[in-house]
N, C-alpha and C positions, 0 to 999 in steps of 0.2 A: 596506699600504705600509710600507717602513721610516719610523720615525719621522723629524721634520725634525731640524739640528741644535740642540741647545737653546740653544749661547753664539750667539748675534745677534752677533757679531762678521765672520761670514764674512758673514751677509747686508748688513751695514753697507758692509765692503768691495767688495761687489759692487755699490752702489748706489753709493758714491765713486765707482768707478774703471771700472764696466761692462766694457766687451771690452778694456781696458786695465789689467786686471787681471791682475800677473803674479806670480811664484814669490817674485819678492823682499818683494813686498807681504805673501806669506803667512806667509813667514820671518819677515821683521821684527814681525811681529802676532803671532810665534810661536804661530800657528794650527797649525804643523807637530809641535807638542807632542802629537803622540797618543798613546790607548794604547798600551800593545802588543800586538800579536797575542800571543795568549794569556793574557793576565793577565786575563782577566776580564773583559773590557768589550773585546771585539775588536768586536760590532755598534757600537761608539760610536765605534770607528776606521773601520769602511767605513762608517757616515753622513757622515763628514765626506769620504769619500773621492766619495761618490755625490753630497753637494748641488758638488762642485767640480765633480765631470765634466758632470753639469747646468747647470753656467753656461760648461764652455770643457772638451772634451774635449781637446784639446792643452796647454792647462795641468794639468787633471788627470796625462798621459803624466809631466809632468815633478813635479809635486807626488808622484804615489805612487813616480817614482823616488827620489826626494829623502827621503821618510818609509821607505820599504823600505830604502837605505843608515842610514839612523838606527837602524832596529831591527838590522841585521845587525852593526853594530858593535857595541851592547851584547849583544847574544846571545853575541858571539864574544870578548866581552874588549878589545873594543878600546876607549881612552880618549875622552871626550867628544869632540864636535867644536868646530871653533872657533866662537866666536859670529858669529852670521849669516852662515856659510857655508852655502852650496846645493851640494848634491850630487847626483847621477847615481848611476844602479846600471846601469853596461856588463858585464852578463853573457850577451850572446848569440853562441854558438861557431860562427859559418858556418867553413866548413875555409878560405877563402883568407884569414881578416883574424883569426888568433891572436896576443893578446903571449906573448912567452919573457920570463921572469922568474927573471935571475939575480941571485946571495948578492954584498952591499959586505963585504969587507973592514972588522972592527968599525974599523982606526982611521982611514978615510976622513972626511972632512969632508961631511956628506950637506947639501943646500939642498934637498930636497921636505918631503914629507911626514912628522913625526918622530910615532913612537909607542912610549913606554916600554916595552923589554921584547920588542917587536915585532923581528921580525930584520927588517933591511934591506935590498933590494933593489933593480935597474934592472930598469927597462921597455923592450922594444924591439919595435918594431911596428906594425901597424894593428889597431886597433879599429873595429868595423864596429855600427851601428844603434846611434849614441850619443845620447841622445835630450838635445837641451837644452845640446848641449855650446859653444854658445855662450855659455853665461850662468853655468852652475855653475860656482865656485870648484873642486871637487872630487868626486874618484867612486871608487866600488867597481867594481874593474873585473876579469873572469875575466882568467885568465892560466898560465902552462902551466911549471912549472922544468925542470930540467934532470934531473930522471929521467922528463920527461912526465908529472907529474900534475898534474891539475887546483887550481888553489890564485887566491887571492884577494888584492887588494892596495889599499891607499888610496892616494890621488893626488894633488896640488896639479895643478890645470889649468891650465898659462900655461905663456908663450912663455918660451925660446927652443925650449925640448925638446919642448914639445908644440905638434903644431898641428894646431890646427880644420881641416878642409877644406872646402869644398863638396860633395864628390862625395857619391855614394848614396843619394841621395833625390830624387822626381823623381816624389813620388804630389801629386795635389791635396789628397787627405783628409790631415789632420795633419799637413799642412805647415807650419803654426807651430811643431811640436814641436821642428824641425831636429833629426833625427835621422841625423845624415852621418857619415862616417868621421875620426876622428882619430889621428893618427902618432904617436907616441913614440919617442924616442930618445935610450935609455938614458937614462930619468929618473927619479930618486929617488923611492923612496917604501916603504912598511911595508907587511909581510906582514900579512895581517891571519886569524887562525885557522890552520888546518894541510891538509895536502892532502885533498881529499874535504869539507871541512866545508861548503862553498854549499850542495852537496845536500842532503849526510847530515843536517843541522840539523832540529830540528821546524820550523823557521823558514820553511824553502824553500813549502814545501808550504798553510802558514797564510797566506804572502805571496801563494802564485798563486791562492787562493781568493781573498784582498783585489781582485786585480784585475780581476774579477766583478765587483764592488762598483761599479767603475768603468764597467762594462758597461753595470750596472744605471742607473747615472747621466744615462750616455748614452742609455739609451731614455727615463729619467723629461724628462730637458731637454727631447725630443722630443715626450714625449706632453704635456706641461703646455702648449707652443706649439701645439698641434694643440687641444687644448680652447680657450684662447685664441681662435682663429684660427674655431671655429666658430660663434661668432654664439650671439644667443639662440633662436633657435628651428630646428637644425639639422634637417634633415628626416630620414627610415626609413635611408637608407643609409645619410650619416655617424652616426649613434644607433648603428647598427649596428657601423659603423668604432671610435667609442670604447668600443664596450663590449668588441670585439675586445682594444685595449689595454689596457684595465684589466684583464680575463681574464690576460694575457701578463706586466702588470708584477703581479699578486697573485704567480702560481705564481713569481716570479721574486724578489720579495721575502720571500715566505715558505723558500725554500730556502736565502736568506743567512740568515734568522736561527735558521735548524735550525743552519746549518754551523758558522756564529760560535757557537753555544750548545755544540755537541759539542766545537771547538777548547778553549774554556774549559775543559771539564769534563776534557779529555784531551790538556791543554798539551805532554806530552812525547811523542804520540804523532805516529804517521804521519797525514798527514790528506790522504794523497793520493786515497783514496778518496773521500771527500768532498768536495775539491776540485775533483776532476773534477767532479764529478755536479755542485758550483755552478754551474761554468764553463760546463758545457754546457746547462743549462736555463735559464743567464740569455742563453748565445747565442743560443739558439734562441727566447726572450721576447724581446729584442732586434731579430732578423730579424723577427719579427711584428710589432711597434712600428712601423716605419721600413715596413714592405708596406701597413699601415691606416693610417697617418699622410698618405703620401703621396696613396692614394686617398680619404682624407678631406677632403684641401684642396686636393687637382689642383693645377695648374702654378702655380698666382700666387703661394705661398709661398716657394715651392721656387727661385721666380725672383726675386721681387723682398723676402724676408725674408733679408739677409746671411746672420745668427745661424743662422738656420733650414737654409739651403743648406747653411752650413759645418757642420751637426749631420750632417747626411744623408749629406755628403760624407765626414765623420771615422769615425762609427761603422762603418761597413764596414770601415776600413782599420785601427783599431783592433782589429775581432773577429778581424780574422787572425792577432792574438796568440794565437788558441786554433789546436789543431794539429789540429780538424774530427775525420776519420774516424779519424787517429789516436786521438785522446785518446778517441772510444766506444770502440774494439776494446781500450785501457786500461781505462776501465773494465769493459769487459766481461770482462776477463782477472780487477781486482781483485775485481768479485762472484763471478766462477768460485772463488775460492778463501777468498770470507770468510764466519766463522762463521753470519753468519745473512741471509736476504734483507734488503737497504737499504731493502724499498719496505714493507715489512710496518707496519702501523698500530702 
């Protein structure tokens, strides 16, 4: 198993404030001080990212948006953030909800987002699958200038320019995350990096392996309530059911700490190969979790444990952050073309 987290401060919080434990809570405790992906202690940043998703996979959604916009700022140059502010990371490109992000004129009077040095721009648009955009002060958000390239921007989130909506969301699972669409128009805020750099970064690729991590969380929350739930003396089939999951969360833990170990060791490298190969062996740990879980403790959980229901309902709706058949036929392209077999001892 991944180790637990070693500051007791996040379990402290959990015992405060139980299912009422939110983003700002984590903020203010500045628990969101993680490492960074790559420096060296990247497994010390998905432990804390797995005991959160373990107690609330919709605050986790919004906690590793929040620590993802933190490292992408300092990856890219851009200045601290303000104290206790909560951030969002809105980088998903569906074709009908793009921002256009045009160049202020330097001697404009700008009221968003100020960053030395940063060129200054307006937002104008819909933003689609904002996750938390009710709560965060501010966000890193994709956005497209005026030769069409892809390019990156910081944001103050408030009214009058911006507004939250309701619309776009309408699943049961992760519906705490409120992950709906919000407008922009023409609202200040700093460029952050240069066109191409979200992807291009080593940063992209270490982030999408962290959110595995979160995967992993989700099935650990799950299997710890399913042990719980079994009694002391469970009979041959549930024995059977949990040995299923520990099988499913070993090979699933142990692949985050290959990945995190290789990220460290090859900070400025691509780590898409590797990422995938997290992603997909902790979804597929995951899908097992949640299939032996359920027939471990049949319906009375699943009905009359909130926490538990709302686990079972999140984690599906969460794993379809991985893009499935896609992202094997990716990896199966990146081993067609890399120096030596992944799987070799």
């Amino acid at each position: 198993m991944l180790a637990p987290v070693t500051d007791d401060a996040l379990a402290r919080l959990q015992q405060q404030h139980g299912t009422g434990l939110t983003l700002a809570h984590l903020v203010d405790n500045r628990l969101d001080q993680l490492p960074l992906p790559g420096a060296g202690r990247t497994l010390a940043r998905w432990r804390v990212l797995a005991e959160v998703a373990a107690h609330d996979l919709s605050l986790v959604k919004l906690f590793e948006g929040h620590t993802d916009a933190l490292a992408i700022l300092q990856e890219l140059g851009a200045p601290t953030s303000p104290q206790g502010s909560r951030w969002g990371t809105w980088c998903a490109e569906p074709p009908d909800a793009r921002l256009a992000m045009n160049a202020v004129p330097p001697a404009e009077d700008l009221a968003g987002f100020h960053a030395p040095d940063a060129p200054q721009v307006r937002l104008t648009g819909t933003k689609a699958w904002c996750s938390g955009a009710a709560t965060v002060t501010h966000a890193v958000v994709s956005c497209w200038n005026a030769a069409d390239e892809p390019c990156l921007a910081a944001v103050t989130i408030a009214p009058p320019d911006v507004t939250v909506t309701s619309d776009g969301w309408h699943a049961v699972g992760m519906a705490a995350s409120g992950s709906v669409d919000v407008r922009f128009d023409h609202v200040d805020a700093a460029q952050i990096g240069g066109p191409g750099d979200y992807v291009n970064r080593p940063g992209f690729w270490q982030g999408g392996a962290g959110i595995a991590a979160c995967w992993f969380g989700g099935a650990l929350g799950i299997a710890r309530m399913t042990w719980q739930s079994s009694g002391h003396a469970p009979d041959a089939h549930r024995l059977a059911h949990l040995g299923a999951i520990d099988v499913a969360l070993a090979a699933g833990a142990a692949v985050l700490r290959e990945t995190a170990a290789w990220i460290d060791a090859h900070p400025k490298d691509d780590a898409r190969r590797h990422a995938l190969r997290a992603r997909l062996v902790v979804e597929q740990a995951a899908n097992e979790v949640m299939h032996h879980a359920g027939r471990a403790v049949g319906a009375g959980p699943m009905c009359r444990n909130p926490r538990f229901a709302r686990a079972m309902a999140d984690l599906p709706v969460f794993l379809r952050q991985s893009h499935a058949e896609r992202d094997l036929a990716a990896l199966g392209q990146q081993n067609l073309h890399g120096d030596t077999p992944p799987w070799m001892l």
